[in-house]
MARMAR-797741 format. One record per residue (C-alpha): x, y, z; residue number from 0. Coordinates in steps of 0.05 Angstrom, whole numbers, plus 5000, padded with zeros to 4 digits. Layout:
<<X; Y; Z>; NUM> ...
//
This chain:
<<8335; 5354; 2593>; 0> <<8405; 5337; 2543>; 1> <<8408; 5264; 2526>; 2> <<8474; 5264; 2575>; 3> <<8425; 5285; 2631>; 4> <<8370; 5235; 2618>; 5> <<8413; 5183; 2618>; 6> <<8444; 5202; 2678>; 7> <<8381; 5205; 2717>; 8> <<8367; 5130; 2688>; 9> <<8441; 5112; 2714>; 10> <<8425; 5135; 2783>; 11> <<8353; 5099; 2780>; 12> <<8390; 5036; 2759>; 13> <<8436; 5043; 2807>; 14> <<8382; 5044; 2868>; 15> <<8347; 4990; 2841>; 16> <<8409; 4948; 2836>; 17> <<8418; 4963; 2905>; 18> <<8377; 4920; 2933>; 19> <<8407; 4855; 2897>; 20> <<8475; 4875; 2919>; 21> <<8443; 4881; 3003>; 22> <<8423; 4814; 2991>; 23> <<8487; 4782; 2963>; 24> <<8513; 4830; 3022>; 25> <<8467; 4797; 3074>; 26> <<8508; 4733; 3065>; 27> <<8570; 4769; 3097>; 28> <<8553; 4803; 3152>; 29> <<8481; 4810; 3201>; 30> <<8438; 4862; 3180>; 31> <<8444; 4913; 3229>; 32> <<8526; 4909; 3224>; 33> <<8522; 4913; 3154>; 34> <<8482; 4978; 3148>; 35> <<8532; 5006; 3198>; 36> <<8593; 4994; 3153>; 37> <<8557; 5018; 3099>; 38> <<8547; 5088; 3134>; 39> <<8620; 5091; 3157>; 40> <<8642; 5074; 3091>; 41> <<8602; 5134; 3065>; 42> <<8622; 5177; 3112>; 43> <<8692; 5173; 3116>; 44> <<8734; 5193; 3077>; 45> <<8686; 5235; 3039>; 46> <<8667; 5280; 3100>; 47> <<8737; 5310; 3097>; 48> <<8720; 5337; 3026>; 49> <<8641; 5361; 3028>; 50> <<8658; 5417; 3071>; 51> <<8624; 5442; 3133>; 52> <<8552; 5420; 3146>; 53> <<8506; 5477; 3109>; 54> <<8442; 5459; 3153>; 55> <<8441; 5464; 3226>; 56> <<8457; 5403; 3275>; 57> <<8384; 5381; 3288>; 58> <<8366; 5367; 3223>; 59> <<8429; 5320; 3209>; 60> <<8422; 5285; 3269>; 61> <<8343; 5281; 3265>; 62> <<8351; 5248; 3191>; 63> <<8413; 5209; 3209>; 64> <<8365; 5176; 3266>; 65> <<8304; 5165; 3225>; 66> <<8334; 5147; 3148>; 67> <<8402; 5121; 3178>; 68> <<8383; 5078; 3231>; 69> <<8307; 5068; 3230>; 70> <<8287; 5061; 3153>; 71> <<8350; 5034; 3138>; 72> <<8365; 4984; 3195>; 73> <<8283; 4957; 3185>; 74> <<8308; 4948; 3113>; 75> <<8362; 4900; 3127>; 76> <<8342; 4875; 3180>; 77> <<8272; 4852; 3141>; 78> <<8317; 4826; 3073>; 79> <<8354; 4787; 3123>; 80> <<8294; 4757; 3152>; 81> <<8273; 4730; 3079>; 82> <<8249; 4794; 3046>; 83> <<8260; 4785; 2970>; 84> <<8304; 4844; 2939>; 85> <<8255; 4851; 2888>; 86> <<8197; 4856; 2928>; 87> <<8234; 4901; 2974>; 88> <<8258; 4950; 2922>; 89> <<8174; 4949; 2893>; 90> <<8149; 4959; 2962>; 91> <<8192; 5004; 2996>; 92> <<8163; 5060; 2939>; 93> <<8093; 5067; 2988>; 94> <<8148; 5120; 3024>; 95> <<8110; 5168; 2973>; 96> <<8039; 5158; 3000>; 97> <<8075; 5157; 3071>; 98> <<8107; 5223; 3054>; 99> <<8042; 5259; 3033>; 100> <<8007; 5232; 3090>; 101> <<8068; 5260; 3140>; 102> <<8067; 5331; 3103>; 103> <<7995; 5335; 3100>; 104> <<8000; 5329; 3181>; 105> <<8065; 5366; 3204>; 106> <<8060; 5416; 3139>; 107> <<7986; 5417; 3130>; 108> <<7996; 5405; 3063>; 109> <<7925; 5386; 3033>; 110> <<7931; 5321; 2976>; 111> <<7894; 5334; 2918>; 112> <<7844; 5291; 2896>; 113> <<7882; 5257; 2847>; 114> <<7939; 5249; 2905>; 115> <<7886; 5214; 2943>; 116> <<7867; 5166; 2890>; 117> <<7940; 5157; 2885>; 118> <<7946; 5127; 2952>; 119> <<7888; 5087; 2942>; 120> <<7918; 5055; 2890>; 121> <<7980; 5049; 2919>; 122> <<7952; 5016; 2980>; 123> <<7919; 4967; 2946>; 124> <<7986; 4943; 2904>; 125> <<8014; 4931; 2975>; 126> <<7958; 4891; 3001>; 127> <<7969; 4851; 2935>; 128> <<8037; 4841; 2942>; 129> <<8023; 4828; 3025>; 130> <<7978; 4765; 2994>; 131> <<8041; 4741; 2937>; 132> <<8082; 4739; 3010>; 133> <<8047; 4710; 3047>; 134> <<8031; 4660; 3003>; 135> <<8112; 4643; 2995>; 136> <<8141; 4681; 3052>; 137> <<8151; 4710; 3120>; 138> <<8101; 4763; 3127>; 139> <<8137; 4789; 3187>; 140> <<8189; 4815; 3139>; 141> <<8144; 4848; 3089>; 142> <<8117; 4890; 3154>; 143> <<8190; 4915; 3177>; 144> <<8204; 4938; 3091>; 145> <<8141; 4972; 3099>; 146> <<8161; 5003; 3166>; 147> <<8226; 5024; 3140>; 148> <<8188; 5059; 3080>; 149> <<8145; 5097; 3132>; 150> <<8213; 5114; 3167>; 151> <<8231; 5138; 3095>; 152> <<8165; 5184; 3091>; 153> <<8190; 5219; 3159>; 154> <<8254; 5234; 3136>; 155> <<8225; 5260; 3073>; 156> <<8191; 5310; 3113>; 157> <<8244; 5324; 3155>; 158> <<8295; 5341; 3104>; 159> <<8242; 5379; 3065>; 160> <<8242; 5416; 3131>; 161> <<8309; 5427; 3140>; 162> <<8316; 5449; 3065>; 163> <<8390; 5434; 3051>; 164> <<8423; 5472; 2993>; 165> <<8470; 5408; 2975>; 166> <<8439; 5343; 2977>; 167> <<8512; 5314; 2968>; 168> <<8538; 5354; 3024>; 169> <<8483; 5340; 3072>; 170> <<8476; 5263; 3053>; 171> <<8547; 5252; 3077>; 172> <<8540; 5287; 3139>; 173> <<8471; 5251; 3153>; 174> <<8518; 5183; 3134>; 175> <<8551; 5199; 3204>; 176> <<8501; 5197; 3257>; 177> <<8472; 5124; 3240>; 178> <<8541; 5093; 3254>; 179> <<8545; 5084; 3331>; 180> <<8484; 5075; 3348>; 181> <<8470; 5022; 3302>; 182> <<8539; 4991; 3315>; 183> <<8516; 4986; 3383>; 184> <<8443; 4956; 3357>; 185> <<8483; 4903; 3334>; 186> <<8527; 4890; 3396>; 187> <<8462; 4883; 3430>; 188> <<8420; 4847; 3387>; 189> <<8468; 4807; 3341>; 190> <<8524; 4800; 3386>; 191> <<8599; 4811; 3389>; 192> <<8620; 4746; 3372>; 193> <<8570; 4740; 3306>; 194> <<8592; 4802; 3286>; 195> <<8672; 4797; 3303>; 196> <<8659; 4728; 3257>; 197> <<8629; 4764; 3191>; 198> <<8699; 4813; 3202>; 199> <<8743; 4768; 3208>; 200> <<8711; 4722; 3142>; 201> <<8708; 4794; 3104>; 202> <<8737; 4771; 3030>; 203> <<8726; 4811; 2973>; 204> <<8649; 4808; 2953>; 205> <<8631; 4827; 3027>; 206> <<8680; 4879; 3016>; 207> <<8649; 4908; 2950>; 208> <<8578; 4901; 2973>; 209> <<8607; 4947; 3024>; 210> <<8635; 4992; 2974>; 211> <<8575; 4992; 2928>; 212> <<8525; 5006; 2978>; 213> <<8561; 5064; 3009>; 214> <<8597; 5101; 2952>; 215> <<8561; 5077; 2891>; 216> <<8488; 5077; 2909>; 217> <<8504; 5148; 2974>; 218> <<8552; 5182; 2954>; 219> <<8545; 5175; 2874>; 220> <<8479; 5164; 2876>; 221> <<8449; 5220; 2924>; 222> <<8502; 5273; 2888>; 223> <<8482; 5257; 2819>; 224> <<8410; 5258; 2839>; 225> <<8425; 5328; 2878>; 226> <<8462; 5357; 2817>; 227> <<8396; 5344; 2770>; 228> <<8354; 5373; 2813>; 229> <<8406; 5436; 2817>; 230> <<8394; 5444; 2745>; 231> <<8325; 5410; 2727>; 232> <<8253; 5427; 2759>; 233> <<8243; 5369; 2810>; 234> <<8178; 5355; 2771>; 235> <<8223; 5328; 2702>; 236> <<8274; 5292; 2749>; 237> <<8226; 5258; 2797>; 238> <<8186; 5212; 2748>; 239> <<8249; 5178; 2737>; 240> <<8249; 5155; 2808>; 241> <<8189; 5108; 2775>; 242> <<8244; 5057; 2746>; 243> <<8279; 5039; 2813>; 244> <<8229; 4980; 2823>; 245> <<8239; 4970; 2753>; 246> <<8312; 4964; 2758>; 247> <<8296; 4925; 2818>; 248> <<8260; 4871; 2804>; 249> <<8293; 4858; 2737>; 250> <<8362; 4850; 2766>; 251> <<8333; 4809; 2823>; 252> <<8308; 4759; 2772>; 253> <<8372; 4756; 2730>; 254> <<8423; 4751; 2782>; 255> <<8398; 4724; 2842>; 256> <<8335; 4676; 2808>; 257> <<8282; 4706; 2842>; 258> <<8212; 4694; 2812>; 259> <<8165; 4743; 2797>; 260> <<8089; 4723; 2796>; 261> <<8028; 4742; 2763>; 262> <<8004; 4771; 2833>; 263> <<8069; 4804; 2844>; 264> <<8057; 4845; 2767>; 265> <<7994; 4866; 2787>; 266> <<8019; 4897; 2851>; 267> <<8083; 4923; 2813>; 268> <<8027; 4955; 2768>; 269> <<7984; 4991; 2827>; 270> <<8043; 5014; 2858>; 271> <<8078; 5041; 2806>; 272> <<8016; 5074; 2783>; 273> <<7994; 5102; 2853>; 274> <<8061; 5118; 2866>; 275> <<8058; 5165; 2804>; 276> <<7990; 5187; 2817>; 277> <<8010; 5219; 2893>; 278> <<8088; 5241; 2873>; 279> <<8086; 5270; 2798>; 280> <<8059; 5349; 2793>; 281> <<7997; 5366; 2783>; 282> <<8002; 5398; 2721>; 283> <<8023; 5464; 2690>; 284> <<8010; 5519; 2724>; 285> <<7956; 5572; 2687>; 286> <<7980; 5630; 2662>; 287> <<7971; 5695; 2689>; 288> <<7910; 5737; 2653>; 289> <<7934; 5788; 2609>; 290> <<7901; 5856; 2605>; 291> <<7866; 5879; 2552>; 292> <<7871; 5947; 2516>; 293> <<7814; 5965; 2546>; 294> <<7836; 5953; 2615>; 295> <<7907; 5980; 2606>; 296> <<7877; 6044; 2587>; 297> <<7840; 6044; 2658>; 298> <<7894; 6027; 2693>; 299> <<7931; 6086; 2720>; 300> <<7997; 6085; 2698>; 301> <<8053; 6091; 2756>; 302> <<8087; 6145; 2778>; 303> <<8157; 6143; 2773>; 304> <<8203; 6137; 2822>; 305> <<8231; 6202; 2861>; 306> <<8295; 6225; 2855>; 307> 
//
């Protein structure tokens, strides 16, 4: 990769990780479920009127837009808002890998490796340690809704490896349309009109730019940039870089919004990082094919050419 493209690949990972502190400054605006709405509209419009037609048939937007849009992304907010730390969300919600070789292994019968296995292991344990640093300081009902949403995250994984789309950017903003009304009307139902009419009407500026952030920075930036490396890279040199979202993460979690980060929380930031590598990184290079041998290229008949 040019030094232009490696650091683009870092941009997009620190914009992920920063993410999460920006949902949580967001969090103080508007209820979770209403806030991950907006933040689909806003990536939707106005940027569906320049992506083009969808390239990928209906199902497969609608089936992602259900499971990432409202699913792994309404258990996300709704567990930050319910006293999930950003850090700790942005470290945890990478177990979507081992979820994602677990869901392919079933509905692709694609057969982990044993080093994919260990992988998970590993990975596993860094989120029982970080279950313990929780529940030792907070809600553990919370850490099981992040780690909910990241098993949402595995099935959409699956899903959009199913539905194979040739532009991630194009695809992303059409997936961006489908969560809208039905989590607008989660949020009628389960937050209520008047909560939610209240966060509108007190929308200022920060509420608007977490808006903002979430939907064009970290979507439609984000998902395109990512897309457009993985046009022109192997998916094996741009996917380790996924590694520093947690890094990212956490860091800017600490510096901006004071969140602590504990001896137990390193070591689970260390399993998971390292499981997380172990189950998504490639297995190595492949061998090379054998090459003949004088010998046997003088046995080999020679073929005929083709007729006229």
């Amino acid at each position: 990769m040019r030094s232009a493209h490696v650091l683009l690949a870092v941009l997009v990972a620190a914009v992920w990780g920063v993410n999460f502190t920006v949902i949580e400054v967001g969090l103080g605006h508007f209820p979770p479920l209403l806030f991950s709405a907006l933040r689909f509209l806003a990536a939707a419009l106005p940027a569906v009127l320049f992506v083009g037609r969808p390239k990928v048939p209906w199902r497969w937007i609608v089936a992602v837009g259900l499971v990432l849009g409202v699913a792994k992304f309404g258990l996300l907010f709704v567990g930050m808002g319910a006293g999930m730390p950003a850090g700790l969300s942005s470290l945890v919600l990478q177990i979507q890998a081992v979820f994602t070789a677990l869901f392919a292994c079933v509905a692709l019968g694609e057969r982990p490796s044993r080093r994919r296995l260990a992988g998970m292991a590993v990975a596993l344990a860094g989120i029982a340690v970080a279950a313990v640093d929780e529940g030792a300081s907070g809600p553990l009902g919370a850490f099981a809704l992040v780690v909910a949403a990241a098993a949402c995250w595995g099935v959409s994984n699956v899903l959009t490896r199913k539905a194979a789309p040739p532009d991630a950017l194009n695809f992303m903003v059409w997936v961006s349309t489908v969560p809208v009304l039905p989590l607008l009307a989660l949020s009628l139902l389960l937050e209520g009109p008047s909560r939610d009419l209240a966060a509108l009407r007190a929308l200022d500026w920060q509420g608007a730019g977490t808006v903002l952030y979430v939907a064009w920075v970290t979507t439609v930036f984000g998902f395109g940039a990512w897309g457009w490396l993985l046009r022109n890279h192997p998916a094996s040199t741009v996917a380790p870089f996924s590694l520093l979202v947690p890094v990212f993460g956490m860091t800017s979690a600490t510096l901006l919004l004071g969140e602590p980060i504990t001896p137990l929380r390193w070591c689970a930031a260390a399993l998971l990082v390292c499981g997380v590598a172990l189950t998504s990184l490639p297995q190595g290079r492949p061998s090379p094919e054998p090459r003949l041998s004088p010998r046997r290229l003088r046995q080999e008949p020679l073929p005929l050419p083709p007729r006229r």
